[in-house]
C-alpha positions in Angstrom: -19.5 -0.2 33.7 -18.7 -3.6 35.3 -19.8 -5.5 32.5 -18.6 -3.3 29.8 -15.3 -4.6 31.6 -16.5 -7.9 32.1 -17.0 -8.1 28.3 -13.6 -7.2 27.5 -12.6 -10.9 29.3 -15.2 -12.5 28.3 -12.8 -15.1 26.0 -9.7 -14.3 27.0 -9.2 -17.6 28.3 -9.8 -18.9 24.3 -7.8 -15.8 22.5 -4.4 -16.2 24.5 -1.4 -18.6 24.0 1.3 -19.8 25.8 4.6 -20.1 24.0 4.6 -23.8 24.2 1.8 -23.5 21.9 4.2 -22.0 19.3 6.2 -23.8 16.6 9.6 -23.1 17.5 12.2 -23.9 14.7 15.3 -26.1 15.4 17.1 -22.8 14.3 16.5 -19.7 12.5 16.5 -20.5 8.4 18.3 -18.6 6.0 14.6 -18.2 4.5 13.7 -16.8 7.8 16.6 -14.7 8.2 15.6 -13.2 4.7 12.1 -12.2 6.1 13.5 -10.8 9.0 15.8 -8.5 6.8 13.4 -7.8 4.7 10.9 -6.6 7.4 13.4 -4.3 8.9 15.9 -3.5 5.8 13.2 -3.4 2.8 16.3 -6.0 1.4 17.7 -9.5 1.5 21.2 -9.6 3.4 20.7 -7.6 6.1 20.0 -10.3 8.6 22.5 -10.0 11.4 21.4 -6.1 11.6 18.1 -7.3 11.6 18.7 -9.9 14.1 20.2 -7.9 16.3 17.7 -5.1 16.2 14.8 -7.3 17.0 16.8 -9.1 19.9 17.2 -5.6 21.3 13.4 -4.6 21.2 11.9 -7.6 22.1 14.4 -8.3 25.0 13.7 -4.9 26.5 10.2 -4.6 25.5 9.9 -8.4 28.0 11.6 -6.2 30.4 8.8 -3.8 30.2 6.6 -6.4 30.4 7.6 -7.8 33.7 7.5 -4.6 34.9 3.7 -3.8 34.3 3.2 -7.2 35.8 4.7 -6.0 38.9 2.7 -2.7 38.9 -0.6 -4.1 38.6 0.5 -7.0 41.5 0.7 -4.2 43.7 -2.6 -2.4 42.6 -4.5 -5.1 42.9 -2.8 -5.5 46.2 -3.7 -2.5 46.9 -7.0 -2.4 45.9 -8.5 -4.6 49.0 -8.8 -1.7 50.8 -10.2 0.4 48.2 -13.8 1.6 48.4 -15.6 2.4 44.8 -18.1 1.0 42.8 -15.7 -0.1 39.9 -14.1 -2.4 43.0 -17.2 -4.2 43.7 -17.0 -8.2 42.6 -14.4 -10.1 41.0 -14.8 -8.2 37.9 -11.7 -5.7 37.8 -9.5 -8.0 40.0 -10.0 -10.2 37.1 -9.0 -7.9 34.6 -5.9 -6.9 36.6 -5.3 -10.4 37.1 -5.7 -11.7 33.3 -3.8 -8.4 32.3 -0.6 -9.1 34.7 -0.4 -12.8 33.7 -0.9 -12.0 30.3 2.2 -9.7 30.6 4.8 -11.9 32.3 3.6 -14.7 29.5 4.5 -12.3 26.9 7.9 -11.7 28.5 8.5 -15.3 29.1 7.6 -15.7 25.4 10.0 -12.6 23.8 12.8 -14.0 26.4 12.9 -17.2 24.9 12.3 -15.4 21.2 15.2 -13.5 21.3 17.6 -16.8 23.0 16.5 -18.4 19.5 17.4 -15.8 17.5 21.0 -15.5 19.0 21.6 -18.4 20.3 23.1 -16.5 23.6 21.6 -15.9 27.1 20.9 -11.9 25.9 20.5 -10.4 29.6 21.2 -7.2 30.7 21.8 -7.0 34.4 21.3 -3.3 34.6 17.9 -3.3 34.0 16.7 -0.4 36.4 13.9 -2.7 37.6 13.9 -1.1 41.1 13.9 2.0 39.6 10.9 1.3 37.4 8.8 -0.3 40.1 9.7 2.5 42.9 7.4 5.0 41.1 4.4 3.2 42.1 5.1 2.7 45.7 4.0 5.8 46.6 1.2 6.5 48.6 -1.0 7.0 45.8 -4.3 5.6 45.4 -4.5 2.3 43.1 -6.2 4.1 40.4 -4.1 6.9 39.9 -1.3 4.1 39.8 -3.7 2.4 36.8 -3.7 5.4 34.7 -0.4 5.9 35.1 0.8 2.5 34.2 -1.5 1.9 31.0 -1.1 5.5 29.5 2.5 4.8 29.6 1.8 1.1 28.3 -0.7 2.3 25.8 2.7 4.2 23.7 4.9 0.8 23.5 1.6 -0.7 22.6 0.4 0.9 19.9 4.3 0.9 18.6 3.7 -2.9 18.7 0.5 -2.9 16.8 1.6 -1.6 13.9 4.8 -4.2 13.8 2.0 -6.7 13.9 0.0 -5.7 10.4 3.3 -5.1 8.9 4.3 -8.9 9.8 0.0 -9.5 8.2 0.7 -7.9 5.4 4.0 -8.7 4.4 3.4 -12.6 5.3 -0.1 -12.6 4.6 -0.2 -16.8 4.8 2.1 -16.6 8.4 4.5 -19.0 6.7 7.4 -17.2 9.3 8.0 -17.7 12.7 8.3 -13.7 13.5 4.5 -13.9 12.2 3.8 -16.2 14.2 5.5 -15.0 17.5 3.6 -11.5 16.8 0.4 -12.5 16.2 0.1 -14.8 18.9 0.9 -12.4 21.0 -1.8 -9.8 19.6 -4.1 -12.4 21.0 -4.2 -10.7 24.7 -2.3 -7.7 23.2 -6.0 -6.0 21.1 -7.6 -7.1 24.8 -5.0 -4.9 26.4 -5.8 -2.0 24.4 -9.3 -2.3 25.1 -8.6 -2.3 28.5 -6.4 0.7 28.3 -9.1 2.4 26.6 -11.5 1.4 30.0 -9.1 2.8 32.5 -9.0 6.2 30.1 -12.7 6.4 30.0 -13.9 5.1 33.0 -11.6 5.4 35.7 -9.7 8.6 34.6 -12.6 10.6 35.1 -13.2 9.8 39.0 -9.7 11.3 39.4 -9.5 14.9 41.1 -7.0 17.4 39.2 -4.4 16.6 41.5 -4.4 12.9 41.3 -4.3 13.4 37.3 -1.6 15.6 37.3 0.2 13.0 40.2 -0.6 10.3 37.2 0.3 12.4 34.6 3.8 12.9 36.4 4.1 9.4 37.0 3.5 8.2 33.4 5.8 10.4 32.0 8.2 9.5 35.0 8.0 5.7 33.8 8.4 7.0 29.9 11.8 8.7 30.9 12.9 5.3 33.0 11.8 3.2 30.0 14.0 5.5 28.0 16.8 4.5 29.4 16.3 1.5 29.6 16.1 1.2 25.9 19.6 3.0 25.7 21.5 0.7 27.7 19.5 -2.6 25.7 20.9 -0.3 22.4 24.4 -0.1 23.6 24.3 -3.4 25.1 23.0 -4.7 21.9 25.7 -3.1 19.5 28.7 -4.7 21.8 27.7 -8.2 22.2 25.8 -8.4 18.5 28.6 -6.7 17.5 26.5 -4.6 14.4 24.9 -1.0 14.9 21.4 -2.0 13.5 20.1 1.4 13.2 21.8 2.3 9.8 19.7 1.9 7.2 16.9 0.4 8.9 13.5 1.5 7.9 11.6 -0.9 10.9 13.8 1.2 13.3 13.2 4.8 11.6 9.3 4.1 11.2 9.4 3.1 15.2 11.4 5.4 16.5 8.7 8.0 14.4 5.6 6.0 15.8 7.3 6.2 19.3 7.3 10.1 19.3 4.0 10.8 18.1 1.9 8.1 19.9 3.5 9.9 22.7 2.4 13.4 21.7 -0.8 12.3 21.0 -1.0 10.5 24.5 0.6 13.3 26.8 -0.4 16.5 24.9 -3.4 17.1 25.5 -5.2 17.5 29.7 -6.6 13.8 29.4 -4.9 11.2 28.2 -5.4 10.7 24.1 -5.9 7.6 22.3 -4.1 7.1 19.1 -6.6 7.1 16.3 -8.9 10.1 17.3 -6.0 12.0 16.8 -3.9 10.7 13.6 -3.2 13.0 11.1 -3.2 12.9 7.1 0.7 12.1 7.6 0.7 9.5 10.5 -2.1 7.8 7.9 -0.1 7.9 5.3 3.2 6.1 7.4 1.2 3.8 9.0 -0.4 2.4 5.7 3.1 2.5 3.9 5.0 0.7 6.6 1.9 -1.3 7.5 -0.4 -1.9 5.2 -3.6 0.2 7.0 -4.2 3.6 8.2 -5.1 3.1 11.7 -3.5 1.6 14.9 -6.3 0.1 17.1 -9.8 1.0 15.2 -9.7 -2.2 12.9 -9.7 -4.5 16.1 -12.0 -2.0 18.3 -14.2 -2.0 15.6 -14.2 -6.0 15.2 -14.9 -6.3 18.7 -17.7 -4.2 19.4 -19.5 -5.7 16.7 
């Protein structure tokens, strides 16, 4: 198990970035602005809907980010004092550690994203943080915490993924900054899923009833916070952008659609369910009309078990 896990790092310090790596534009172009419309709208001239939209997600989804950074801090933390043969060596501290940085780079990354695309400091102060964080100071054990944080990561994730081949194959030749910013960020974000994927397979099972019901709960707790959170970023987004982007917006309609069934298909079932064992004839056919492929994950699982 330890080096199935030590595989999954193996090059993370090659396939990551760091967004002064990225080619940020003097300002956003009216070419640029098209794309983004386009992505979201399916039209030209949709851009301040479309930039306000994408503000919206990526600012909250850096949010998010910061907070599974903060989770994992405190299971690794945590897991000093935590006996079991998963815990031996370097080898998950590492992957905690690499996962957590990862995170807060992304965040740092989407922060600065979303101050070029409006050219305002877009912060929300209310940003239930304490909130978010207070579920996994419980006395729980570490990895009841770990299921609990990546099933709930695993929905936004997935969510994500698909943005990403839309943005391959709409811009096939990454000639556009959004490319750019979301493929570079797939770098550690395929990594994360594999990860996820370890923590359902591996460390799920070593959890009594009770603890995966107490994760279960917690999950599902964090889903409802998150859910929040997104409202007040929406609302917060429509008063200072000053445009309600959902109207007409297919981006937004497709994730608000991926949102709820990634999250059936994770929560539904008595273990936690990964996203392309369970994708039906419909979700196929949305995924490869908004996205260009059938699947979520299995293209990049597939690459990298090869």
């Amino acid at each position: 198990m330890l080096e199935k896990l030590n595989a999954i790092n193996s090059h993370a310090h090659v396939n990551t970035f760091h967004p002064n790596s990225l080619s940020w534009p003097e300002q956003v172009t009216q070419d640029e602005q098209d794309y983004l419309s386009r992505f979201c709208f399916g039209v030209t001239g949709e851009h301040d809907k479309a930039i306000a939209y994408i503000a919206k997600e990526l600012a909250q989804l850096a949010e998010i980010e910061k907070h599974v950074t903060a989770v994992l801090t405190i299971a690794l933390s945590e897991l000093q004092g935590f006996v079991h043969p998963l815990n031996q060596d370097y080898v998950l501290h590492n992957a905690l550690s690499c996962f957590g940085a990862e995170e807060l780079n992304h965040a740092n990354t989407f922060f600065r994203y979303v101050r070029h695309l409006t050219n305002i400091d877009f912060r929300l102060a209310q940003n239930l943080f304490e909130e978010r964080v207070a579920v996994y100071q419980q006395p729980d054990s570490p990895f009841v915490k770990l299921v609990a944080m990546h099933a709930s990561a695993y929905v936004g994730e997935s969510v994500i993924t698909a943005f990403e081949y839309r943005a391959r194959d709409m811009d096939p030749d990454e000639s556009h900054f959004f490319t750019e910013v979301l493929i570079r960020h797939a770098l550690d974000e395929h990594r994360h899923v594999e990860f996820d994927h370890f923590v359902f397979d591996e460390i799920l099972p070593t959890l009594s009833d009770a603890e995966k019901a107490r994760a279960r709960e917690m999950a599902m707790e964090t889903e409802r916070l998150n859910g929040l959170l997104a409202g007040a970023f929406e609302q917060y987004a429509i008063n200072t952008l000053g445009t309600d982007y959902r109207i007409g917006n297919n981006a937004w309609d497709v994730q608000m659609k991926l949102t709820a069934r990634f999250r059936d298909i994770v929560f539904s079932g008595s273990d936690i369910g990964k996203v392309d064992n369970a994708l039906t004839d419909e979700d196929r056919a949305l995924l490869t009309s908004f996205s260009g492929i059938p699947t979520v994950h299995a293209q990049y699982l597939e690459q990298a078990s090869a």
